[in-house]
C-alpha positions as CSV (number, residue, x, y, z in Angstrom):
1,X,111.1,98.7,91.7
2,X,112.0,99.5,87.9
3,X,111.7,103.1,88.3
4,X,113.6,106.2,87.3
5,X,114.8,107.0,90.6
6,X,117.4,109.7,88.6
7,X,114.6,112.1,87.3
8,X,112.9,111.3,91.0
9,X,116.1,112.6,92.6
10,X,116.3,115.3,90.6
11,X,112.9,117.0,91.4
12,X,113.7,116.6,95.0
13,X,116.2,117.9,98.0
14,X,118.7,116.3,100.2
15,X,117.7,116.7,104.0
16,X,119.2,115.3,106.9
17,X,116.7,113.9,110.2
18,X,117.8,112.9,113.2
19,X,117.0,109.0,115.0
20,X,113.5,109.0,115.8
21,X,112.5,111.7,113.9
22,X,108.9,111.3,112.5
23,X,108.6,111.6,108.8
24,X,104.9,110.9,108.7
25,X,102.1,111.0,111.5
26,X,99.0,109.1,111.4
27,X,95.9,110.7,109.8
28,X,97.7,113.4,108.9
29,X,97.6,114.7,105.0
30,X,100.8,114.6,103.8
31,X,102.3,115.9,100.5
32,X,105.7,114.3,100.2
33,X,107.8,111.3,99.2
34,X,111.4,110.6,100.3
35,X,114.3,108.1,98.8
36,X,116.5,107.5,101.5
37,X,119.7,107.7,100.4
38,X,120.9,106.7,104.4
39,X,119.4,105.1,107.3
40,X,115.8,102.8,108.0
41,X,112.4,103.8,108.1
42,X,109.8,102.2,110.0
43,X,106.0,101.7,109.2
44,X,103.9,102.1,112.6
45,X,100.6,100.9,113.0
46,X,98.3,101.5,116.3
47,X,96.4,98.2,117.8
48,X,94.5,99.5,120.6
49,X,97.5,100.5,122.9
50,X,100.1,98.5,120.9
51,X,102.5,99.5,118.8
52,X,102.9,97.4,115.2
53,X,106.0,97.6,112.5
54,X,104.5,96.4,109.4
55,X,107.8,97.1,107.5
56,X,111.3,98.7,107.1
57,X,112.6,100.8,104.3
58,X,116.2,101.0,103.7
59,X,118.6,102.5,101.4
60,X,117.2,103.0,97.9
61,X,113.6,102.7,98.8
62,X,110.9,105.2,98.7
63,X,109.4,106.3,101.8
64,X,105.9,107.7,102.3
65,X,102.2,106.8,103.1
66,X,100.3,105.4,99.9
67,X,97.0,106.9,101.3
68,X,98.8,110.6,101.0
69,X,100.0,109.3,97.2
70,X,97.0,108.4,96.3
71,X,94.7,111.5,97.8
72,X,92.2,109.4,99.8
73,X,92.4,110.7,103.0
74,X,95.7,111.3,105.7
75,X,98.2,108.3,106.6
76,X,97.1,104.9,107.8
77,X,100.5,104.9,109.5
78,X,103.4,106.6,111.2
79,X,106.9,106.9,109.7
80,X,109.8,106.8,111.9
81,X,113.1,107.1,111.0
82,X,115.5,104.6,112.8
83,X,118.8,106.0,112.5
84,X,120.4,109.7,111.5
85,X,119.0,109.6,108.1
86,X,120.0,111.4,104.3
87,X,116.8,111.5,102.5
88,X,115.6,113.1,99.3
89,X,112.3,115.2,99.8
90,X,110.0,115.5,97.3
91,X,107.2,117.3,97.0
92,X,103.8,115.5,95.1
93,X,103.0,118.9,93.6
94,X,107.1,118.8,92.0
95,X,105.8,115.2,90.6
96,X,102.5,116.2,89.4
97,X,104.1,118.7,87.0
98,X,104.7,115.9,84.4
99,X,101.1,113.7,84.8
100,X,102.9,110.7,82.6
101,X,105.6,110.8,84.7
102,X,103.2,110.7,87.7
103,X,101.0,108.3,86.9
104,X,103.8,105.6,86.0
105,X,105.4,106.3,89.7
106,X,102.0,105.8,91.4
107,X,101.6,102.6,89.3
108,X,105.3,101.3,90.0
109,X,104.6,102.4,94.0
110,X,101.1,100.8,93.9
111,X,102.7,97.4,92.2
112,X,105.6,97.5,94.9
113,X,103.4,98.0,97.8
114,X,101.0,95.4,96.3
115,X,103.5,92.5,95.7
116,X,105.2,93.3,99.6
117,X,101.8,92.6,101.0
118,X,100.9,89.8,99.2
119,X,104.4,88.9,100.5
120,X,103.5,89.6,103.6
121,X,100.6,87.8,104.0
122,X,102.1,84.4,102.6
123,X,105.0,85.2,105.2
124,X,102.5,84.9,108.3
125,X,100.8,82.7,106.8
126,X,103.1,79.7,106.1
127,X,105.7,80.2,108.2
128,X,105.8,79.9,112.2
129,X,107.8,82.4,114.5
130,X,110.9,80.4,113.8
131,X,110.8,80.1,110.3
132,X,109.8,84.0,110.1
133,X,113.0,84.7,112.2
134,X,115.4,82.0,109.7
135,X,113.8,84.2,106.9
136,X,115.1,87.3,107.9
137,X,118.1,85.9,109.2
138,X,119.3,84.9,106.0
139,X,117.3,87.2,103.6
140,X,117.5,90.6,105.3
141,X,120.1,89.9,107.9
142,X,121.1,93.9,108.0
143,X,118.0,94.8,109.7
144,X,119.3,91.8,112.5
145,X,122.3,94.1,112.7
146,X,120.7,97.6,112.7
147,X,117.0,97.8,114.4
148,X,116.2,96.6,118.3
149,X,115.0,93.3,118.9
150,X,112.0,93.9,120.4
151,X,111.1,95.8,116.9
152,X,111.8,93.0,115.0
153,X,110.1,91.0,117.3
154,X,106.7,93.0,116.5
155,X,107.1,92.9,113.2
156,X,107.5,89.5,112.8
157,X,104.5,89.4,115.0
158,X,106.3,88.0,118.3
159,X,107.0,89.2,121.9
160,X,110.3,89.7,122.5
161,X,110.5,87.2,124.8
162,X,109.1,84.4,122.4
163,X,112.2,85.8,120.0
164,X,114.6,85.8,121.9
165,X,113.7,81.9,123.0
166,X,113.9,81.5,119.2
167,X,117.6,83.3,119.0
168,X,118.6,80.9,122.0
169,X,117.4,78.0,120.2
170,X,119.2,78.5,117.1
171,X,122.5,79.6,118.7
């Protein structure tokens, strides 16, 4: 993400969540940022009484609802962490003491998120169910080894059985 994740750290604290534990809830205002340092993340979204990942984050990224960063209204999403996690918590307020500095981390968040949707869209959009598993497979193949199928499976917009016919096909 080009960004000065140093000075980011240093304005923040370790913590330590357990599996499962929620680090954002939907609608909710919230009024911090984490960089895990261990452990995955996962973007929820509601669709009716269905339950949606629209991404991981994993070690090195920056965690948190763009809606909170931006201060337009509570989180479009929920976080979940996916494993016993070491994060570093910090607050907006800590960030907002040096507006420069602030500004140029929204921008470098906004471009990030930006460029991962447009990636996301193109994703869906030209490739099948197969060719969405094959991309993970060989581009992100940790997540294979570290979240539950039938999470993958809805985030690559599958049922779990239609992946795992995918899996047996390919094995």
């Amino acid at each position: 993400m080009n960004l000065d994740l140093t000075k980011i750290k240093s304005m923040g604290k370790k913590v330590f969540y357990p599996k499962n534990f929620q680090l954002v809830r939907m609608e909710e205002q919230c009024h911090v940022f984490w960089i895990i340092e261990k452990g995955i993340a996962r973007y929820i979204y509601q669709e009716g009484e269905r339950e949606l990942t629209g991404w991981f984050d994993m070690e090195g990224d920056i965690v948190g609802s763009v809606y909170c960063l931006l201060g337009i209204g509570g989180a479009r999403e929920n976080i979940q962490l996916l494993e016993d996690s070491e994060l570093i918590e910090i607050q907006l307020t800590d960030l907002r003491q040096d507006e420069a500095f602030f500004q140029n981390f929204k921008m470098k968040v906004l471009a990030h998120y930006f460029i991962e949707m447009e990636n996301r869209l193109k994703f869906f959009q030209a490739l099948d169910g197969k060719g969405r598993y094959l991309y993970i497979l060989e581009n992100k193949p940790q997540l294979l080894q570290r979240v539950p199928l039938h999470l993958i499976a809805t985030f690559l917009g599958l049922t779990p059985e239609s992946l795992s016919r995918i899996r047996s096909s390919i094995s």
